[in-house]
Structure formats: structure tokens, C-alpha cells
PDB file with one MODEL, atoms N, CA, C and O in Angstrom:
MODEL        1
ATOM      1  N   UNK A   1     134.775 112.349 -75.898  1.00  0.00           N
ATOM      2  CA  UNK A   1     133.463 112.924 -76.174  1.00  0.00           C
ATOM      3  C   UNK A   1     132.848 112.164 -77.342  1.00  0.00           C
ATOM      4  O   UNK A   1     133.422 112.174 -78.430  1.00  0.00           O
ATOM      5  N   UNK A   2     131.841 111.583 -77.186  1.00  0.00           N
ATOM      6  CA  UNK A   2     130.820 111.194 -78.265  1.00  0.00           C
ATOM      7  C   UNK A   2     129.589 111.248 -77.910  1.00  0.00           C
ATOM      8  O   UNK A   2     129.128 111.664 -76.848  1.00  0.00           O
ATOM      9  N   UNK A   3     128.872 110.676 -79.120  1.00  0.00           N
ATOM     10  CA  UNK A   3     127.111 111.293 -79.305  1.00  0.00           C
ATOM     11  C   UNK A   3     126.537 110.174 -77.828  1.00  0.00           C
ATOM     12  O   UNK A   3     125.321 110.149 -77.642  1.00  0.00           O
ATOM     13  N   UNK A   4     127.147 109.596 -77.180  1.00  0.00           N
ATOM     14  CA  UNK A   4     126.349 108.700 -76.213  1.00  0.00           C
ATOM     15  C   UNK A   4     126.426 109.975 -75.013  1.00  0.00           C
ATOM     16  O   UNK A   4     125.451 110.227 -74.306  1.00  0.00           O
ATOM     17  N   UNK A   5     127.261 110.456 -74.944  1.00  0.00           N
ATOM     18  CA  UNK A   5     127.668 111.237 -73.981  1.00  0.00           C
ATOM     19  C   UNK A   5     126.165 112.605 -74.562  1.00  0.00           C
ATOM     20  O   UNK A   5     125.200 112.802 -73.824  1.00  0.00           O
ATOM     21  N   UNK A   6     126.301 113.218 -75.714  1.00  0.00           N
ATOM     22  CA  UNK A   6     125.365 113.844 -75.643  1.00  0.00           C
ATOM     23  C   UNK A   6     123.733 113.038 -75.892  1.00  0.00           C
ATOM     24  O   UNK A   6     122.877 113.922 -75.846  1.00  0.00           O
ATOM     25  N   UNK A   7     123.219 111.913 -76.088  1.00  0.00           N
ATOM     26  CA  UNK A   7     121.998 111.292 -75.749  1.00  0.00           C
ATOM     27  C   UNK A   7     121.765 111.193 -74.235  1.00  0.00           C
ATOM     28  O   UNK A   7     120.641 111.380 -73.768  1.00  0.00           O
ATOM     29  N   UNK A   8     123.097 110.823 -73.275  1.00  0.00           N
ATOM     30  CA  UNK A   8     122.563 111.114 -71.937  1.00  0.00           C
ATOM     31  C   UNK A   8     122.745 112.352 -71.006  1.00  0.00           C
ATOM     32  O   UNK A   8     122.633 112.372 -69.780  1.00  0.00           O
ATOM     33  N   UNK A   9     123.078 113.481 -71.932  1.00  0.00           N
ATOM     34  CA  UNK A   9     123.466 115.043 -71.043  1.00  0.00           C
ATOM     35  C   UNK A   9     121.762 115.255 -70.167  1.00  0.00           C
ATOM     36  O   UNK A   9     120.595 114.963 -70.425  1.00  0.00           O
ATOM     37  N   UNK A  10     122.240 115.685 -69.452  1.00  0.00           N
ATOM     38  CA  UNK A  10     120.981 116.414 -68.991  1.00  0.00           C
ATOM     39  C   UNK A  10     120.259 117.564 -69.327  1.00  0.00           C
ATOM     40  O   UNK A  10     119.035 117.635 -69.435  1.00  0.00           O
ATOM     41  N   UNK A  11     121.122 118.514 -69.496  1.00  0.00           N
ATOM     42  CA  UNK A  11     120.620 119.882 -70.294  1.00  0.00           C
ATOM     43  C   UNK A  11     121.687 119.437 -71.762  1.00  0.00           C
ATOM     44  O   UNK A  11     122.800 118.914 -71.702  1.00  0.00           O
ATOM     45  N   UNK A  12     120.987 119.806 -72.909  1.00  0.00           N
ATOM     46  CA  UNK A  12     121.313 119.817 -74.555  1.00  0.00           C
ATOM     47  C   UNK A  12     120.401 121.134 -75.215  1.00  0.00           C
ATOM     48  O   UNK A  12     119.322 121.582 -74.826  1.00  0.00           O
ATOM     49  N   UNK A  13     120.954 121.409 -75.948  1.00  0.00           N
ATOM     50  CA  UNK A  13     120.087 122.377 -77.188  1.00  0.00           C
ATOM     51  C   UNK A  13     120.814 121.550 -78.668  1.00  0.00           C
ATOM     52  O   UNK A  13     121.783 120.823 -78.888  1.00  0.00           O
ATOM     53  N   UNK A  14     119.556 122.242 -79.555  1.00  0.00           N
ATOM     54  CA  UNK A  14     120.023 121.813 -81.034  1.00  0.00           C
ATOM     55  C   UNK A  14     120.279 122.895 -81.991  1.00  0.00           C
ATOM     56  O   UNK A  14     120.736 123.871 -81.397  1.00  0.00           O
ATOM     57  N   UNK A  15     120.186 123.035 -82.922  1.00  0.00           N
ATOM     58  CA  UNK A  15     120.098 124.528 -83.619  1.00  0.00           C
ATOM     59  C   UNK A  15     121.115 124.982 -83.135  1.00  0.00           C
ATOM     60  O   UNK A  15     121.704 124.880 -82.059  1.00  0.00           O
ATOM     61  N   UNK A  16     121.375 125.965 -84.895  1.00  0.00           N
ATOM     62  CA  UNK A  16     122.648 126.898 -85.146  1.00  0.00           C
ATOM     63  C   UNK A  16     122.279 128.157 -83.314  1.00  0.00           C
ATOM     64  O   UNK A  16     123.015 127.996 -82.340  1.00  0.00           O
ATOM     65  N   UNK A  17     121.465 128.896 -83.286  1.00  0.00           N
ATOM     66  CA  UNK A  17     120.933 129.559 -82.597  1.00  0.00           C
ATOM     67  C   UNK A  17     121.025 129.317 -81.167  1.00  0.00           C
ATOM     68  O   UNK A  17     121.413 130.045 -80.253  1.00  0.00           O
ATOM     69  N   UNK A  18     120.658 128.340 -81.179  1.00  0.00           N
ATOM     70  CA  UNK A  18     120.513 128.092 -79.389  1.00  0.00           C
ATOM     71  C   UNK A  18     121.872 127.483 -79.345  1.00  0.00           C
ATOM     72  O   UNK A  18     122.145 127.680 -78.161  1.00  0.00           O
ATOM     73  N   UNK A  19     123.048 126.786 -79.924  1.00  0.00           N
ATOM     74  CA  UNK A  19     123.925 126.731 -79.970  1.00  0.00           C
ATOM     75  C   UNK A  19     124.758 127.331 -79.482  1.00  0.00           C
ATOM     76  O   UNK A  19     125.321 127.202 -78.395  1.00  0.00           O
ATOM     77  N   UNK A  20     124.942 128.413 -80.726  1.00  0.00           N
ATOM     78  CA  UNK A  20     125.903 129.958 -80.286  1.00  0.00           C
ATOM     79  C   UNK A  20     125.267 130.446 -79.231  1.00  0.00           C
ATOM     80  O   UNK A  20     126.010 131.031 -78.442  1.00  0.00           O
ATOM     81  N   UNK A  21     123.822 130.394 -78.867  1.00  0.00           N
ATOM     82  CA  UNK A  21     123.846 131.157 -77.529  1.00  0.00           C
ATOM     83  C   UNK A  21     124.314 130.497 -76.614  1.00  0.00           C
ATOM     84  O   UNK A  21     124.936 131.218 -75.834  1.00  0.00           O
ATOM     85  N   UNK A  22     124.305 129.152 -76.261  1.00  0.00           N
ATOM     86  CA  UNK A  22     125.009 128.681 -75.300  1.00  0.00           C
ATOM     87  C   UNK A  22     126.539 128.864 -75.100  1.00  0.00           C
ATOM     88  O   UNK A  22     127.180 129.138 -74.086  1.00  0.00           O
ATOM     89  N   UNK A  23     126.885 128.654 -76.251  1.00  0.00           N
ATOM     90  CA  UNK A  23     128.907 128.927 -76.285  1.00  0.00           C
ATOM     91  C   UNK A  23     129.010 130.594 -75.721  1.00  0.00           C
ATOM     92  O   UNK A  23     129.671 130.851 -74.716  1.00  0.00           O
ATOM     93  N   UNK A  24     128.354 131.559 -76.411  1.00  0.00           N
ATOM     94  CA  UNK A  24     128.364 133.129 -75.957  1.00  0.00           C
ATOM     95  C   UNK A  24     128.194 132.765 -74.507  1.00  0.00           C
ATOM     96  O   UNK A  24     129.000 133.385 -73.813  1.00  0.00           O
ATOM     97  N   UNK A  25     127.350 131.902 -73.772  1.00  0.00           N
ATOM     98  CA  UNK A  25     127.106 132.019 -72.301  1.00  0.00           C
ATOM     99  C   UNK A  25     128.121 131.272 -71.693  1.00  0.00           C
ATOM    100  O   UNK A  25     128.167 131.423 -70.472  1.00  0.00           O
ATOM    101  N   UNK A  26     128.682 130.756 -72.021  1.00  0.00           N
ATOM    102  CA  UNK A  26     129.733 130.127 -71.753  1.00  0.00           C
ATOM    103  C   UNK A  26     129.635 129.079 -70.752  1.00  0.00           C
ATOM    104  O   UNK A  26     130.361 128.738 -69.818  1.00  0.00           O
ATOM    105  N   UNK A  27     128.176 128.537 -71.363  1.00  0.00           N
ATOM    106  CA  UNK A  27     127.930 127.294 -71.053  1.00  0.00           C
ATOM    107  C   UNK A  27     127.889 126.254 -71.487  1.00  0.00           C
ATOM    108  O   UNK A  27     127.540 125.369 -70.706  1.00  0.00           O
ATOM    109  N   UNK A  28     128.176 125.916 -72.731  1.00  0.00           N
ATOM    110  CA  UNK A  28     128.672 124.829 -73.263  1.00  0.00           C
ATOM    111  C   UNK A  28     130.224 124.594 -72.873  1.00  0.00           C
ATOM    112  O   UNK A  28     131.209 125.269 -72.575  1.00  0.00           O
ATOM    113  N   UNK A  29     129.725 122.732 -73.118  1.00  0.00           N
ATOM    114  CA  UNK A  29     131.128 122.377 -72.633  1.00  0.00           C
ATOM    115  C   UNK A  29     131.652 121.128 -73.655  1.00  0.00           C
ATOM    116  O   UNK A  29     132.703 120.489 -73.611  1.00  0.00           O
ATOM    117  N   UNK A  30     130.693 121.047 -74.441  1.00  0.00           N
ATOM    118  CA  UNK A  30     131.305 119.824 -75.874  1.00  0.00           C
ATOM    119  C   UNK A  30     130.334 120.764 -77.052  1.00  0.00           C
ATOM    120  O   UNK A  30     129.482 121.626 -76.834  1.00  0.00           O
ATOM    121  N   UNK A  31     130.685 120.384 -77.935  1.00  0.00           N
ATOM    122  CA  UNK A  31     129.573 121.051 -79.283  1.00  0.00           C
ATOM    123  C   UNK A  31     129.757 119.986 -80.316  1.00  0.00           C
ATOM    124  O   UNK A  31     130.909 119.577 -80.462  1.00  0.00           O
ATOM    125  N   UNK A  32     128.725 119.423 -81.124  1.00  0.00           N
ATOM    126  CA  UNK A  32     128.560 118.917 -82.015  1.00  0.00           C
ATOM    127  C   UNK A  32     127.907 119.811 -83.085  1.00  0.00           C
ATOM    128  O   UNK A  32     127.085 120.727 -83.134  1.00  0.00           O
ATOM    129  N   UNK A  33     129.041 118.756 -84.301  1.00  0.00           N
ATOM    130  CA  UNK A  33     128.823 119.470 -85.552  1.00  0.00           C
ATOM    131  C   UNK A  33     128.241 118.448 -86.733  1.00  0.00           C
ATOM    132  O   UNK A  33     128.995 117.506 -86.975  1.00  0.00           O
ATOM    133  N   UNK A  34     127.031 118.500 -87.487  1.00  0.00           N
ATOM    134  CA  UNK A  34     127.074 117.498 -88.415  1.00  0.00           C
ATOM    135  C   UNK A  34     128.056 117.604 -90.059  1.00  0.00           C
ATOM    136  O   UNK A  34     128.144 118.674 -90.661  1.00  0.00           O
ATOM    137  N   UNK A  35     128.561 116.606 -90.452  1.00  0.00           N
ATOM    138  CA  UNK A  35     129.352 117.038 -91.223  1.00  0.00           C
ATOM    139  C   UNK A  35     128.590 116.887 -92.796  1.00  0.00           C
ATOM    140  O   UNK A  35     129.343 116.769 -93.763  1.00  0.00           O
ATOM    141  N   UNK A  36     127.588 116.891 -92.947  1.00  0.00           N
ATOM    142  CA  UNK A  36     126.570 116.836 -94.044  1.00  0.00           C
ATOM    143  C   UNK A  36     126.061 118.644 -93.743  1.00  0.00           C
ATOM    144  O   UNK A  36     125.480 119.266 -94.632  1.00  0.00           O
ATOM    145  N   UNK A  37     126.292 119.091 -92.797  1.00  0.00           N
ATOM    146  CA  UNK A  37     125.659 120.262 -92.469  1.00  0.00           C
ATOM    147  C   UNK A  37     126.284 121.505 -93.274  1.00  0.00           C
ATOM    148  O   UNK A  37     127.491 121.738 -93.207  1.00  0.00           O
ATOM    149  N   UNK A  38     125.356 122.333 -94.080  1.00  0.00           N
ATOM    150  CA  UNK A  38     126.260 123.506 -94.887  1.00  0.00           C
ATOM    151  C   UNK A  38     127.384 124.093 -94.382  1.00  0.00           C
ATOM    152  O   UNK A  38     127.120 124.760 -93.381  1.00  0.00           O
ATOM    153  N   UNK A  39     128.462 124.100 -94.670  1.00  0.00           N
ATOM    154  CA  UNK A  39     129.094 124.793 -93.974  1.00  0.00           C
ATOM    155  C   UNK A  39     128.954 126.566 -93.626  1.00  0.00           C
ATOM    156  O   UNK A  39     129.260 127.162 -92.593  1.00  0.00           O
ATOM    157  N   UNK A  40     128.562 126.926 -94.496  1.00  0.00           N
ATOM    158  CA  UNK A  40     127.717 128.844 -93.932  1.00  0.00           C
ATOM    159  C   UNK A  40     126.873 128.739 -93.219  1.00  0.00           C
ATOM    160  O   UNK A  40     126.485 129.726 -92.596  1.00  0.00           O
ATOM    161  N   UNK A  41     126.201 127.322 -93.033  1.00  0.00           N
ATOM    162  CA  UNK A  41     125.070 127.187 -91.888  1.00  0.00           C
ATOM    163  C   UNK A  41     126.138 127.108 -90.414  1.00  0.00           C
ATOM    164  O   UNK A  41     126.216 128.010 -89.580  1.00  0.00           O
ATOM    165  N   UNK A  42     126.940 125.717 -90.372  1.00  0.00           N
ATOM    166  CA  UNK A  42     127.544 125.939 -88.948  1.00  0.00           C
ATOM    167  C   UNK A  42     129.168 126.508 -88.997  1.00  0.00           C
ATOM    168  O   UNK A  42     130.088 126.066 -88.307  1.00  0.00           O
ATOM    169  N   UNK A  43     129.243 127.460 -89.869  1.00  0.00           N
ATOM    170  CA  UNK A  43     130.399 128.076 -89.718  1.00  0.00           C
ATOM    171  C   UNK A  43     130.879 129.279 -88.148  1.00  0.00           C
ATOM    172  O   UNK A  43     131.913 129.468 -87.506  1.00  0.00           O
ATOM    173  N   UNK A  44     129.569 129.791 -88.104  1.00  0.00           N
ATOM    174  CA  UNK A  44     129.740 130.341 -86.809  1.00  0.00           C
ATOM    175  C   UNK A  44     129.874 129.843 -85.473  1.00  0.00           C
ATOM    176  O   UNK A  44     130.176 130.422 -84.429  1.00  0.00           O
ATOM    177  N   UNK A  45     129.568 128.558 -85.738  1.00  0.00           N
ATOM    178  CA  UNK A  45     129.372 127.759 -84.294  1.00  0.00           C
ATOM    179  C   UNK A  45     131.002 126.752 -83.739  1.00  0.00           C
ATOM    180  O   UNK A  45     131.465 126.545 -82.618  1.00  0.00           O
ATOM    181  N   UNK A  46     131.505 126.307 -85.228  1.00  0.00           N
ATOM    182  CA  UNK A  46     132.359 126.272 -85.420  1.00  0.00           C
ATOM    183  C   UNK A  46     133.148 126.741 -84.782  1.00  0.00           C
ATOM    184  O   UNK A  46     133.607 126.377 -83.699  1.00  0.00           O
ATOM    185  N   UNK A  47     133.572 128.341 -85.950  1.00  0.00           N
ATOM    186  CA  UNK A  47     134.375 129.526 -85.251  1.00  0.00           C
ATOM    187  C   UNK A  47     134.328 129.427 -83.549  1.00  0.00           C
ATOM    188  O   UNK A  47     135.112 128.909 -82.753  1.00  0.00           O
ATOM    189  N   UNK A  48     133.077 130.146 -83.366  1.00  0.00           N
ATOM    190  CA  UNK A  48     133.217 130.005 -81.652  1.00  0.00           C
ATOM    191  C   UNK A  48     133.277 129.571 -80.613  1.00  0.00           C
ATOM    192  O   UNK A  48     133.502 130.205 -79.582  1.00  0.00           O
ATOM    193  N   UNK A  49     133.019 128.016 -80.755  1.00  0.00           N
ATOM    194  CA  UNK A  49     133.838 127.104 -80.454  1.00  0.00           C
ATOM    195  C   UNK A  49     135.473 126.910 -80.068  1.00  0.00           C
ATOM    196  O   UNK A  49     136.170 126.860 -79.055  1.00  0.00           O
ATOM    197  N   UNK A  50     135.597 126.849 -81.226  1.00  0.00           N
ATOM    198  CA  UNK A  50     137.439 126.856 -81.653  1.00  0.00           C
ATOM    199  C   UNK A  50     138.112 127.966 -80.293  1.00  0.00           C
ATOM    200  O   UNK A  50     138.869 127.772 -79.343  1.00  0.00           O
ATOM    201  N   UNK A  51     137.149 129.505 -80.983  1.00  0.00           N
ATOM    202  CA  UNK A  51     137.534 130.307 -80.255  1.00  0.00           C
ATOM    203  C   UNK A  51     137.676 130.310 -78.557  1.00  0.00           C
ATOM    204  O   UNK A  51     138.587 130.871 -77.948  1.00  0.00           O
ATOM    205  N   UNK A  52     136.534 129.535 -77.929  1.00  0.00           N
ATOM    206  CA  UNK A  52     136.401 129.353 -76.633  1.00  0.00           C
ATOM    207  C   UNK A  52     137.117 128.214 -76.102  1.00  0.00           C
ATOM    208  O   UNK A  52     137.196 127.985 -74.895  1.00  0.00           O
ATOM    209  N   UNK A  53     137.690 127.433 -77.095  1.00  0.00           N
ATOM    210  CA  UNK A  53     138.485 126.216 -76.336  1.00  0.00           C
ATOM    211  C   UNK A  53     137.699 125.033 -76.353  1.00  0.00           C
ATOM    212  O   UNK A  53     137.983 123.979 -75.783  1.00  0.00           O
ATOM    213  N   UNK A  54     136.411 125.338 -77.234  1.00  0.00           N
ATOM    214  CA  UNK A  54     135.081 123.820 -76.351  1.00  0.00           C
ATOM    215  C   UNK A  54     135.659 122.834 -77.133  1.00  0.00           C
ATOM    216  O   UNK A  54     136.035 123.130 -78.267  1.00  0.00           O
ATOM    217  N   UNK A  55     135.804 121.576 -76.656  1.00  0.00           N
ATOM    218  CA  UNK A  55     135.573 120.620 -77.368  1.00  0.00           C
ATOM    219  C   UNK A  55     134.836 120.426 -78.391  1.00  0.00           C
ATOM    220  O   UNK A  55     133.664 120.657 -78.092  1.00  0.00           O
ATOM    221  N   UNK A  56     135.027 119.931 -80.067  1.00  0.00           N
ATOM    222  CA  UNK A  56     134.428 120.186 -80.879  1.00  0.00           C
ATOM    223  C   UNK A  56     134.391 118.883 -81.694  1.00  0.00           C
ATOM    224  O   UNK A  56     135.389 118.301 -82.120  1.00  0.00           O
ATOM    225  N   UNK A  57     132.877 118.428 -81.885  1.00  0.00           N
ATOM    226  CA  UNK A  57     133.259 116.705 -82.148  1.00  0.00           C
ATOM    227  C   UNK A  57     132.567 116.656 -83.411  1.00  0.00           C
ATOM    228  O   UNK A  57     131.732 117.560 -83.427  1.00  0.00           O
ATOM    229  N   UNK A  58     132.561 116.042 -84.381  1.00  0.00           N
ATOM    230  CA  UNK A  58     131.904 116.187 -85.828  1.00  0.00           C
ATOM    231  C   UNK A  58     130.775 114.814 -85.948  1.00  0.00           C
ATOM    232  O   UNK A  58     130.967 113.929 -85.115  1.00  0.00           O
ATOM    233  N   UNK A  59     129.908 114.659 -86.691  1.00  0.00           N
ATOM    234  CA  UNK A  59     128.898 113.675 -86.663  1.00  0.00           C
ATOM    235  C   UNK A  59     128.965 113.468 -87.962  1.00  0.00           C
ATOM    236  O   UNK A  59     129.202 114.459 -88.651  1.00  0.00           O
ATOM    237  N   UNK A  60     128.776 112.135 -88.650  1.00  0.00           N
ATOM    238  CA  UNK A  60     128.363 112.123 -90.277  1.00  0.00           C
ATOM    239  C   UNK A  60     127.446 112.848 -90.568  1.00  0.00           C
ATOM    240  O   UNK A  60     127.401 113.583 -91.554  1.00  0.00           O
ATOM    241  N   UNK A  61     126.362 112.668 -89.471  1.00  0.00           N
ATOM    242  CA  UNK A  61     124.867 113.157 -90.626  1.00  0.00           C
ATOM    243  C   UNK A  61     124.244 113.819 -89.952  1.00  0.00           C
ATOM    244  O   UNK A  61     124.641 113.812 -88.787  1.00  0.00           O
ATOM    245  N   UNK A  62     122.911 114.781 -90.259  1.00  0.00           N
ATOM    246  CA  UNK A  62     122.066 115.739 -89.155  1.00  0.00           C
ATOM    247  C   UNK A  62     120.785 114.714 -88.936  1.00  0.00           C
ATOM    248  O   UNK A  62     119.735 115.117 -88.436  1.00  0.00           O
ATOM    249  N   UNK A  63     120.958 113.507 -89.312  1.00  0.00           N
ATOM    250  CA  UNK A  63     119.987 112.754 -88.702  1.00  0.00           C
ATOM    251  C   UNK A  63     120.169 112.164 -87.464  1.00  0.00           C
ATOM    252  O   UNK A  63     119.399 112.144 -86.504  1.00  0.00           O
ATOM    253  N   UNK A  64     121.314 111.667 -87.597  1.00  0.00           N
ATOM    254  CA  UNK A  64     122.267 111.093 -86.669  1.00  0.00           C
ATOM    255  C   UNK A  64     122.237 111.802 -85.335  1.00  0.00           C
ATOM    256  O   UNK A  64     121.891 111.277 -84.277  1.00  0.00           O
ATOM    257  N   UNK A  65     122.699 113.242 -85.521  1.00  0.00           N
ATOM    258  CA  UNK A  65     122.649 114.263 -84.405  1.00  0.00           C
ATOM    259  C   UNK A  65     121.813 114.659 -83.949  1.00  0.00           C
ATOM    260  O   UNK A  65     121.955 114.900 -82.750  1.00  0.00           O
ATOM    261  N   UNK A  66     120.328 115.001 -84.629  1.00  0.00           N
ATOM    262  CA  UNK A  66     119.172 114.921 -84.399  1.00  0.00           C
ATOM    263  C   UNK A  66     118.508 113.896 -83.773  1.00  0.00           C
ATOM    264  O   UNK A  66     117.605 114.186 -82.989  1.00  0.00           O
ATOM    265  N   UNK A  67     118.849 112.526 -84.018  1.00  0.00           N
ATOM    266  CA  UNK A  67     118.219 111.410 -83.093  1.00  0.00           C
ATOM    267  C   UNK A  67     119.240 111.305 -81.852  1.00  0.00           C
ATOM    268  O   UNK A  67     118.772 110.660 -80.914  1.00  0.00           O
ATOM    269  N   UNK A  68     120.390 111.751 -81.678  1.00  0.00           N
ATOM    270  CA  UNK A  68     121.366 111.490 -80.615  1.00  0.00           C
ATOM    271  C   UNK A  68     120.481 112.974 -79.550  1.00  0.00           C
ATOM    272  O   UNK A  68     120.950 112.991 -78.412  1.00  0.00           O
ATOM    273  N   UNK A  69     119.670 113.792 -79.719  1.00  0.00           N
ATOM    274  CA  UNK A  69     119.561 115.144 -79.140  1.00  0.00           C
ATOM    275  C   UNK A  69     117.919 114.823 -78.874  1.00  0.00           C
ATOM    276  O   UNK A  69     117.110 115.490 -78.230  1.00  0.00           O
ATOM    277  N   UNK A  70     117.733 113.581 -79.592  1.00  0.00           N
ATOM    278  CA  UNK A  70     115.655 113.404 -79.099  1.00  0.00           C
ATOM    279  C   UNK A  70     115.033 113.746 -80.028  1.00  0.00           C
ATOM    280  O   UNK A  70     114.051 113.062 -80.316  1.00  0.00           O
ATOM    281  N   UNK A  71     115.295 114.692 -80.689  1.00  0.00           N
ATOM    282  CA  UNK A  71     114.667 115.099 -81.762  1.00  0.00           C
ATOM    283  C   UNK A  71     114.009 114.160 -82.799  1.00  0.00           C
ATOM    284  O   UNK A  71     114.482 113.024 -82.848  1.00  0.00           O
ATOM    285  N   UNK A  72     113.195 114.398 -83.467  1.00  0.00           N
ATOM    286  CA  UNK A  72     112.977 113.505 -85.128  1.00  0.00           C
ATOM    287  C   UNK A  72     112.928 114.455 -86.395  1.00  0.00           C
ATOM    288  O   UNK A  72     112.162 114.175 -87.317  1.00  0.00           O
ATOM    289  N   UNK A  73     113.612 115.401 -86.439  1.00  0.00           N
ATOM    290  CA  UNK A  73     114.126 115.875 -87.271  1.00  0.00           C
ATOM    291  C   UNK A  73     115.975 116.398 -87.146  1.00  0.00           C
ATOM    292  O   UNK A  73     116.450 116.562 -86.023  1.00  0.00           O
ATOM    293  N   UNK A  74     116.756 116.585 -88.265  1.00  0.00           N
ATOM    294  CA  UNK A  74     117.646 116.683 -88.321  1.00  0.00           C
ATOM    295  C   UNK A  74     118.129 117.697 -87.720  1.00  0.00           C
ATOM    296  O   UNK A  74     117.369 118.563 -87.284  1.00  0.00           O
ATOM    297  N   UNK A  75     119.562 117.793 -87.573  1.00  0.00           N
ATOM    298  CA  UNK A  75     120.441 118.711 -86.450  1.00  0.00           C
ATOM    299  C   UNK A  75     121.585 119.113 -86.967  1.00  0.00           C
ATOM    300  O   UNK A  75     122.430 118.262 -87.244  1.00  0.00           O
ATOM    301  N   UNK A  76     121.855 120.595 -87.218  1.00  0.00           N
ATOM    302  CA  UNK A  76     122.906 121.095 -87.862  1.00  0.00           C
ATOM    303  C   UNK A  76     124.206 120.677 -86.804  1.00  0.00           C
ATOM    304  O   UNK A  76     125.225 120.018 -87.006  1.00  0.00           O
ATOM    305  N   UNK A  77     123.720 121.324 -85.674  1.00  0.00           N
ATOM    306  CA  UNK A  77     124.757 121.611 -84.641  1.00  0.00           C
ATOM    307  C   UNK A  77     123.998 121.043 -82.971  1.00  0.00           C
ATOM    308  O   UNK A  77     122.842 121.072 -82.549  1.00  0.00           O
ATOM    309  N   UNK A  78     124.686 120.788 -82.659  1.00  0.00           N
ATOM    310  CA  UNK A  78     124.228 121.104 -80.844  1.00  0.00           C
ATOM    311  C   UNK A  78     125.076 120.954 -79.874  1.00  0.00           C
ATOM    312  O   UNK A  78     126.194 120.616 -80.263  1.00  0.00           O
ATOM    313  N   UNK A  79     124.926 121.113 -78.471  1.00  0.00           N
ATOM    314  CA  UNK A  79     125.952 121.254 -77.553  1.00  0.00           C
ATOM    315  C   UNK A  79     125.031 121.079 -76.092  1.00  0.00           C
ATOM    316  O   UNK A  79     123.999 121.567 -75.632  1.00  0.00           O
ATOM    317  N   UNK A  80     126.039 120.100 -75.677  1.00  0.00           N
ATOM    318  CA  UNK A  80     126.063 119.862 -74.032  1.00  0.00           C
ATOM    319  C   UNK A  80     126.415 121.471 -72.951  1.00  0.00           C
ATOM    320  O   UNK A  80     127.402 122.207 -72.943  1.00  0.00           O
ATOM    321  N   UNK A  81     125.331 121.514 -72.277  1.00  0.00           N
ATOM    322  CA  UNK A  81     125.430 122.787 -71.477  1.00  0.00           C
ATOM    323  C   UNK A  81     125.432 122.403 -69.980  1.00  0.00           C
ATOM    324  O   UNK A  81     125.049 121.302 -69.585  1.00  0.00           O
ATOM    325  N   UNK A  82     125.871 123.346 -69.205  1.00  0.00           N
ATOM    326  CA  UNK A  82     126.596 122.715 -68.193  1.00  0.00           C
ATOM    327  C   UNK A  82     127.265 121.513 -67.869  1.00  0.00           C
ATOM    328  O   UNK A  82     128.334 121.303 -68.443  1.00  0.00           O
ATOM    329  N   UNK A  83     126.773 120.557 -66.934  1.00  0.00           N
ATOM    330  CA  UNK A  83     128.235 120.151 -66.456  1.00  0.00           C
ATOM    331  C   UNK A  83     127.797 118.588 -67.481  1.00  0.00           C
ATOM    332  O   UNK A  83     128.653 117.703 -67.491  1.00  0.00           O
ATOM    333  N   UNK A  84     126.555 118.368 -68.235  1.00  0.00           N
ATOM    334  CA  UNK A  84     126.548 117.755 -69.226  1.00  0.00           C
ATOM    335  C   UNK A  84     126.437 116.095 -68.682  1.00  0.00           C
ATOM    336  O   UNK A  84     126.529 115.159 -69.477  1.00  0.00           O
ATOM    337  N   UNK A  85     126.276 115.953 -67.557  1.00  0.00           N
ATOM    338  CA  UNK A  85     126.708 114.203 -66.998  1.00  0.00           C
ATOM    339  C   UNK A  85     124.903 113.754 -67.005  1.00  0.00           C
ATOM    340  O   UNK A  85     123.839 114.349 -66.834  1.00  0.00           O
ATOM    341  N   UNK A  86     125.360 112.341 -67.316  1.00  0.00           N
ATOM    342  CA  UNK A  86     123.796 111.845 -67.263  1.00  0.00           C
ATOM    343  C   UNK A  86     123.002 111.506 -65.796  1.00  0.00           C
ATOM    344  O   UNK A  86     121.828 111.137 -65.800  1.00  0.00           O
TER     345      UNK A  86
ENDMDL
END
């Protein structure tokens, strides 16, 4: 699992929020974490992760993760949802 894999997923979310809702749906199937990111910010995503078994891959920076997700602003967390192939 790496960030090439999530630049070409088909369905992605970013954010603490849409995150955990995807893992609760139990549709994520990798999760990225930035490691510049507060940890009380992605501590929950983390946790539930771990908890569900997902694959859990760390990034240096929330810029990094943020430009790997499309975005042009930074990215605490995000995750590949469903079956994630480009």
C-alpha cells in the first residue's frame, strides 16, 4: 500500500470525519495517516482502524496526503473506499 495506490483509487475521502465514517461503514480498505498530523486530531481514526484490521499506512506530511487525495490543501487522514483499484 502506498500514496500512488491512493492518487489512483477511484472512490477516496479526506478528513478526520469522512474518514471514520468510512471505516464505521466498513468500507474502507487502506487508511492514511499524516505523521505531522496532531495526534488528538487522528487518534480516532487510528484507533479504528487498528480496531477493524484496515491497513494503516503513515505519510510524512498533510501536504503530501492532501496532494496524493487532489486536494490543495492539507490532509490529516484519508482512506481508500471500496475496492479502491484505479
Amino acid at each position: 500500500m502506498d500514496l500512488e495506490q491512493l492518487r489512483s483509487a477511484k472512490k477516496k475521502v479526506a478528513g478526520v470525519k469522512q474518514t471514520l465514517k468510512m471505516i464505521n461503514r466498513g468500507e474502507a480498505t487502506a487508511v492514511f495517516v499524516a505523521k505531522d498530523a496532531e495526534p488528538r486530531v487522528v487518534g480516532d481514526v487510528v484507533r479504528a482502524a487498528q480496531e477493524k484490521g484496515i491497513p494503516l499506512q503513515y505519510v510524512e506530511t498533510m501536504a503530501e496526503l492532501g496532494a496524493a487525495c487532489g486536494i490543495t490543501i492539507g490532509a490529516s487522514c484519508s482512506a481508500i473506499c471500496g475496492e479502491g483499484g484505479a
